[in-house]
C-alpha positions in Angstrom: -11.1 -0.6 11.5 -12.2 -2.3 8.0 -11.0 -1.4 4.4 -13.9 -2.5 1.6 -13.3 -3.1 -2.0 -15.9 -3.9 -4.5 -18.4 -3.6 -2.0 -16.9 -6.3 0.5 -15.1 -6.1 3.3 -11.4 -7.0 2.9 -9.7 -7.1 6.0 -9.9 -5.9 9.3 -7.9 -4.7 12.7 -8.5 -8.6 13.5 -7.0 -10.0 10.4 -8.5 -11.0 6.5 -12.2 -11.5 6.1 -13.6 -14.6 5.3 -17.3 -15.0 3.3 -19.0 -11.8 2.0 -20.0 -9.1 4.4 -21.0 -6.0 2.5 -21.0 -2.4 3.5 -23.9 -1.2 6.3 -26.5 1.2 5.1 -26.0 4.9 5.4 -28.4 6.4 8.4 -27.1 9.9 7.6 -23.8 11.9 6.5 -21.7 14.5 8.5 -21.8 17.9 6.7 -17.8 16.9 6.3 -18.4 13.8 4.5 -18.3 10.8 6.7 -21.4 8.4 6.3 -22.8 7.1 9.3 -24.7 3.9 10.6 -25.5 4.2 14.0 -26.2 0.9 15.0 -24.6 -1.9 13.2 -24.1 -5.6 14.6 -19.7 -6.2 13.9 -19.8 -9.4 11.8 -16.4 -9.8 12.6 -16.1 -10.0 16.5 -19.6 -10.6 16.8 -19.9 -8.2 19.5 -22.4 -5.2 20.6 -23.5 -3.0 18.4 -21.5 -0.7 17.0 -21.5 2.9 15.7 -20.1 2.7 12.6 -18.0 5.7 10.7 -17.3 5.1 6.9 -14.9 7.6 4.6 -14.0 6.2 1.4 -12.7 2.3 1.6 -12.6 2.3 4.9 -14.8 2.4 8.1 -14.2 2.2 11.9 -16.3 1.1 14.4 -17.3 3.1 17.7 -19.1 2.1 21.1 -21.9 4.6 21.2 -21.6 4.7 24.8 -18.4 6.1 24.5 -19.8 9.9 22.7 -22.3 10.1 26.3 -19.7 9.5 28.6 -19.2 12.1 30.8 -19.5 12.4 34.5 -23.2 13.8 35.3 -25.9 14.1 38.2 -27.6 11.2 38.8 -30.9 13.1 38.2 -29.4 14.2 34.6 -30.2 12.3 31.3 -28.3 13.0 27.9 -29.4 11.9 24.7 -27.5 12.2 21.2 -29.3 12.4 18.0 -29.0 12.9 14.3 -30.7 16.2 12.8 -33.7 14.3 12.3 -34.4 12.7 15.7 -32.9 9.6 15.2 -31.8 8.7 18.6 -27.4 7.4 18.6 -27.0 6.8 22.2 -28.3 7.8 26.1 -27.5 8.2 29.1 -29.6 7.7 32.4 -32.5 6.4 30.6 -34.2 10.0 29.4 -37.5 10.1 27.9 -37.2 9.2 23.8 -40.5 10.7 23.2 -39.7 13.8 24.9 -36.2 13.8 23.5 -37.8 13.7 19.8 -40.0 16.2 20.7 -36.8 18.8 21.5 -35.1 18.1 18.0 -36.3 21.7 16.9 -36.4 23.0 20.3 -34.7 26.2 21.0 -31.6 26.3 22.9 -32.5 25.6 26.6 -36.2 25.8 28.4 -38.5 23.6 30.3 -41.7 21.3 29.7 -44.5 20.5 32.0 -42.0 17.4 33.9 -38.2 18.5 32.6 -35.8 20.9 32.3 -34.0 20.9 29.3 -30.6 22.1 27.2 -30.7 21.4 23.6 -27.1 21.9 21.5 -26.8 21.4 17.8 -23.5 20.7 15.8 -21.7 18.7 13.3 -24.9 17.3 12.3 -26.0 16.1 15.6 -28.1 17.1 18.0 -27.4 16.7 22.2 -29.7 17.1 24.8 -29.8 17.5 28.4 -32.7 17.0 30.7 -33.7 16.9 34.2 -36.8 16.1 36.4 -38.4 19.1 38.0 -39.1 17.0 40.6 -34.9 16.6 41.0 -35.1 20.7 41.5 -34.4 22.4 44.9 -37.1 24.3 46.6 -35.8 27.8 44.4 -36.4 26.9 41.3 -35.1 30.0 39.8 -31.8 29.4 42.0 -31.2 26.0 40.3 -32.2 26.9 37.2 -29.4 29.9 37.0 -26.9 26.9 38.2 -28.4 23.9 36.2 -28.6 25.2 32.9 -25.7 26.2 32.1 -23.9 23.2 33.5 -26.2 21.4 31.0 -25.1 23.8 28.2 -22.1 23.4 29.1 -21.8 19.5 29.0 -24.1 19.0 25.9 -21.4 21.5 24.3 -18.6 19.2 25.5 -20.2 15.7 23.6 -20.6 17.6 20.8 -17.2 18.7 20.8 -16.2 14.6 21.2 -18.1 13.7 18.4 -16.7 16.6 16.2 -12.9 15.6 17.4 -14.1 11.6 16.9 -15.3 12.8 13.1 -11.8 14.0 12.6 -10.1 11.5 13.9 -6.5 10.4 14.3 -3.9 11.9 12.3 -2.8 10.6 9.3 0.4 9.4 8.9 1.3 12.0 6.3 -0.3 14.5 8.7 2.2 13.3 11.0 5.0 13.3 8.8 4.8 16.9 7.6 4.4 18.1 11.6 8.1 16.1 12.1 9.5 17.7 9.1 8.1 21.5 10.1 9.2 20.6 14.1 12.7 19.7 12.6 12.5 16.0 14.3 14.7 13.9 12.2 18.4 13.3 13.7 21.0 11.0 11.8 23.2 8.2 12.9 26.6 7.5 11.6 27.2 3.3 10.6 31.0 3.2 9.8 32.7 2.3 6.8 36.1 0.2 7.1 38.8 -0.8 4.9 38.6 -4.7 5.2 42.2 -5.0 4.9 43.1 -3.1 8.2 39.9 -2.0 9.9 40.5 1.3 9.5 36.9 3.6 9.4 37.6 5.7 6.3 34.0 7.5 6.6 30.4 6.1 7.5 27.0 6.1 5.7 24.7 9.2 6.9 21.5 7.4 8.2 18.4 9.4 9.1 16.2 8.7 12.1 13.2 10.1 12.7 13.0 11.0 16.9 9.5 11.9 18.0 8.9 14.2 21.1 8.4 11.6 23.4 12.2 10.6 22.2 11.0 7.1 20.9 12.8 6.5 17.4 10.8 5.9 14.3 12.3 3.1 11.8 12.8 4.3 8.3 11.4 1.9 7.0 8.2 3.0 7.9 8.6 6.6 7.1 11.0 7.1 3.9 8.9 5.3 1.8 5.9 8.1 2.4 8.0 10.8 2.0 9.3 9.7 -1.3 6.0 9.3 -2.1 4.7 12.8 -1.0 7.1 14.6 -1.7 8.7 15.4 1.9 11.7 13.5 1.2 13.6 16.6 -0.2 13.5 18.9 2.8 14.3 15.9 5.2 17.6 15.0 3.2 18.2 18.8 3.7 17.9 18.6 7.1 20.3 15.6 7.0 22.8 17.8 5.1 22.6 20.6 8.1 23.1 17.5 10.7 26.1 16.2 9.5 27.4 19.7 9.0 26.5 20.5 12.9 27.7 17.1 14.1 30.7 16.2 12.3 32.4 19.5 11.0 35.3 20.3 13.1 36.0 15.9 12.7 36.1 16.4 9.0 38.1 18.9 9.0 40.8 18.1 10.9 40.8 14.7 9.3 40.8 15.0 5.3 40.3 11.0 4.8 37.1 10.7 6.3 34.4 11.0 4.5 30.2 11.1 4.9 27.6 9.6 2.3 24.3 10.8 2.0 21.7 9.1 0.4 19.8 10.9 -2.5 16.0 10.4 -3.6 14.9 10.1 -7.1 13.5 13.7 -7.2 17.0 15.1 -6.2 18.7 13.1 -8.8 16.4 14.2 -11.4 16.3 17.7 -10.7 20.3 18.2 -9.8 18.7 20.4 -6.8 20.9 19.0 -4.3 23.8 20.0 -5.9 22.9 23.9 -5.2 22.0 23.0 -1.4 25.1 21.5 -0.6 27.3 24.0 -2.2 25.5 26.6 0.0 25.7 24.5 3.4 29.0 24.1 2.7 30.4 27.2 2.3 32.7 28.6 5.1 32.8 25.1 6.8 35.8 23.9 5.5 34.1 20.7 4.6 36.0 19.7 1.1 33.1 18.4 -1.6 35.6 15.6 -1.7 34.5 14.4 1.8 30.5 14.2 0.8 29.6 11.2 -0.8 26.0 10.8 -2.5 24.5 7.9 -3.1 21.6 6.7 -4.4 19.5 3.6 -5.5 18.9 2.1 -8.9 15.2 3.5 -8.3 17.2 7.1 -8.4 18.1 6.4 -11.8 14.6 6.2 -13.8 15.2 9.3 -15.9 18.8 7.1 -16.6 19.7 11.2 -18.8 18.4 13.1 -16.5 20.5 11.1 -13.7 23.7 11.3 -16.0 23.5 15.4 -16.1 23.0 15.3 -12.3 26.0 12.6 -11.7 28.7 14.4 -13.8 27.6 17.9 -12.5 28.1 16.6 -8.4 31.7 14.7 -9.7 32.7 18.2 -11.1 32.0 20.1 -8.2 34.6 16.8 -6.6 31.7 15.0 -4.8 32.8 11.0 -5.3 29.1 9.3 -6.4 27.7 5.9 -5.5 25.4 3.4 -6.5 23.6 1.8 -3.4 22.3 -2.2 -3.3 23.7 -2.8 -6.3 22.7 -5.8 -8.4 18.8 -5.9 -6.6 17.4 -3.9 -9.3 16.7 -5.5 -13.2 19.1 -2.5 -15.0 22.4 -2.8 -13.1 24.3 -3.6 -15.9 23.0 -0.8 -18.0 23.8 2.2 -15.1 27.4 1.0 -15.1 27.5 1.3 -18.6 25.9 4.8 -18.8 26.4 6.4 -15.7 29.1 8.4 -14.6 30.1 6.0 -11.1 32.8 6.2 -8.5 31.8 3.2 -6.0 29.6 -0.1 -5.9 27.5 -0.8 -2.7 27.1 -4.3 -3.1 23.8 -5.2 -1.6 23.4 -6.6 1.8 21.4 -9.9 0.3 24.2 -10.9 -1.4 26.7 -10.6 1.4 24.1 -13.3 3.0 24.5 -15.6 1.5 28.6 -16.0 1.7 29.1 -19.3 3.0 26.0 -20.9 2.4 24.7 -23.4 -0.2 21.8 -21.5 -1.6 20.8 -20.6 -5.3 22.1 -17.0 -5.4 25.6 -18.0 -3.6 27.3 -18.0 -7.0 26.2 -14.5 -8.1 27.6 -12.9 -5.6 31.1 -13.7 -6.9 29.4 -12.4 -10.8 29.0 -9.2 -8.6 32.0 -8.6 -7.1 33.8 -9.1 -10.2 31.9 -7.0 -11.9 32.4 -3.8 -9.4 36.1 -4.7 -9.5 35.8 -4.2 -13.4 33.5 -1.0 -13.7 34.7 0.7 -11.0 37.4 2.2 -8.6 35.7 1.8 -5.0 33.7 -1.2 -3.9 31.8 -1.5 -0.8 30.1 -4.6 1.3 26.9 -4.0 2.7 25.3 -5.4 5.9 29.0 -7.5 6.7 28.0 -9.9 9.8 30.5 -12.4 10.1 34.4 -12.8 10.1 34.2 -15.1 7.3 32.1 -13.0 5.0 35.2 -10.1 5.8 37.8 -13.1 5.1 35.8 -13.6 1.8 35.7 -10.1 0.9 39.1 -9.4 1.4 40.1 -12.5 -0.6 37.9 -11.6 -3.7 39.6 -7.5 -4.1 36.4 -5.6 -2.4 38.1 -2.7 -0.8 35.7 -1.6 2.2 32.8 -2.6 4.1 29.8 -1.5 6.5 28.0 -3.7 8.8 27.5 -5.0 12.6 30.8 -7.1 12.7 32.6 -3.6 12.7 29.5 -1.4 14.5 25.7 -0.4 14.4 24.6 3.0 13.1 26.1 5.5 15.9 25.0 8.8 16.6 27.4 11.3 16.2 29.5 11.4 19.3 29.9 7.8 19.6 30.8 7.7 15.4 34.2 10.6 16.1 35.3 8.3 19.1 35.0 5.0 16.9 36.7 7.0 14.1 39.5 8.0 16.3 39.8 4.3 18.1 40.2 2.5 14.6 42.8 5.4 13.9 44.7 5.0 16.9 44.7 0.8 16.5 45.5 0.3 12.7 47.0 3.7 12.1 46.5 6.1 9.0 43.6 5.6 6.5 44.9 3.4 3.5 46.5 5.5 0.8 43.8 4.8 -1.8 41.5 7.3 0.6 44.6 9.3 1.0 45.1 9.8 -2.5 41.3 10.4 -3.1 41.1 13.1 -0.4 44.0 15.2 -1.8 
């Protein structure tokens, strides 16, 4: 696979490009658009000829062989061809001149030496032909068998080169299948008071779980759906998970609570406000107990983002500000915004013990979530002695793999319950914020 810009090839499946290779000449195009040289020498691997697809900025390269391979009698030939006669690729060494000669044959007959089956489609045109001298002593009896074994397998490589035109699925095609197939699942990674290691709640982490169970890193699916627009029904399907997994726990413990992360469009549009209410209605789930949070790339329309804040604080849902001091306005959103909590930003956590040129902001941000506001949480805590720090410089909680991974919801209620049964009640801060 190769992506061109300018007219030059870019990179490739094998790495950046080196020199200036331009893009092949143009034999012929599908009627769906995809241009097509059909023999092309890679200048990249340096290997055989290639069939060569192009769409856009990008092209991918195909063995020809592989559109004629198909299991046949050894007495059979197949050739594929463009419209024109323009041979792609054979099979058992049939006869080109009598191949071209069947480009506006009709659909299946016989010439003075061959039997033949001609098949057109997608722009190409396969035929199948055989020797008479290959046929049994009843001619008509092989031909009632032949033929239409022929039709039948020049209608199967046109097929392949139909579902090779088509290709893969994109990666968006992909995504809106998982989010119509409800696919995505959430984890649970816990959030601790650092002063007793009691898990007051946990951060609502969505996973994307294919069919074949193999998980898909968000990393490598959130920032699509952000971009396309899926985003919003997957952080409603987050909403129904936590509901179904962790219900009867929050309701029987008032302390805990669960944060979901919000996207940019939600924030904007104060949507998410209507589809929580509704989920949780007759759950016994107190607004209290939901958490949103979001990113300082939330906060673009910074107006539009206060009228959606100070609607979901109303309605009693605590609000957060995730990786905070990362982004260039941080200052201004605790100034303007409506805030309950500070997620300081895994980066900074890093770097808690160690002699490099960002060590000294991280005490700048502590101090200033102390200031601004109530609640302030570590991300991505490692170590004992980034905890010991924390606790020394007033940050009241923390998430990270010193206390767990992201759990899935099972495994979250029974570390919930052993943190409970160790250190005892949640702190009274949580206590006081959950009555």
């Amino acid at each position: 696979m190769g992506y061109f810009a300018d007219g030059l090839l870019k990179c490739t499946s094998w790495g950046r490009t080196a020199g200036k290779i331009t893009k092949s000449g143009v034999d012929y195009v599908t009627p769906d658009g995809i241009d097509v040289t059909i023999r092309m020498q890679p200048a990249v691997s340096g290997g055989k000829p290639m069939m060569a697809l192009h769409s856009g900025s990008y092209n991918v390269l195909v063995a020809p062989s592989r559109l004629v391979d198909v299991l046949i009698d050894d007495g059979m030939s197949i050739a594929l061809a463009t419209g024109q006669g323009e041979i792609i690729n054979t099979l058992n060494a049939p006869d080109i001149g009598l191949i071209r000669s069947l480009v506006s044959a009709p659909g299946k007959g016989m010439t003075d030496s061959d039997l033949f089956a001609v098949a057109h489609g997608g722009g190409l045109l396969a035929v199948a032909t055989e020797p008479k001298s290959k046929i049994a002593a009843s001619l008509r009896t092989e031909q009632m068998l032949l033929l239409p074994v022929g039709v039948f397998i020049a209608a199967f490589i046109v097929a392949v080169v139909i579902w090779l035109s088509k290709k893969r699925l994109s990666p968006l095609a992909e995504l809106e299948i998982a989010v119509r197939n409800h696919e995505f699942i959430v984890h649970y990674q816990p959030i601790v008071e650092l002063k007793t290691g009691i898990c007051v709640g946990a951060e609502a982490l969505v996973r994307w779980r294919r069919p074949d169970g193999s998980l898909v890193s968000p990393d490598l699916f959130i920032p699509l759906a952000e971009q396309s627009g899926l985003i919003k029904p997957i952080t409603d399907q987050v909403i129904k998970a936590v509901i179904l997994d962790l219900n009867s726990t929050l309701v029987e413990d008032r302390t805990l609570h669960i944060a979901i992360n919000l996207c940019a469009a939600d924030i904007k549009s104060g949507r998410i406000l209507d589809v929580l209410e509704e989920r949780l209605a007759n759950t016994g789930i107190r607004t209290e107990q939901i958490w949103l949070e979001a990113t300082e790339r939330g906060f673009l329309d910074i107006d539009a983002a206060r009228v959606t804040l100070a609607k979901a604080r109303e309605r009693g849902h605590s609000v957060a500000i995730d990786d905070f001091g990362t982004g260039y306005s941080s200052l201004q959103y605790l100034q303007r915004l409506p805030l309950d909590a500070l997620k300081i930003d895994k980066s900074f956590i890093d770097t808690i013990g160690r002699d490099t040129a960002t060590s000294s902001v991280t005490s700048h941000i502590i101090d200033m979530s102390e200031i601004a506001q109530p609640f302030s949480v570590a991300e991505g805590v490692e170590t004992e002695d980034q905890a010991d720090y924390l606790k020394a410089h007033g940050v009241d909680f923390g998430q990270g793999w010193l206390f767990s991974k992201a759990l899935p919801a099972d495994d979250f209620v029974a570390y919930h319950r052993r943190t409970k049964e160790k250190y005892g009640a949640a702190p009274e801060v949580i206590q006081a914020a959950a009555e």
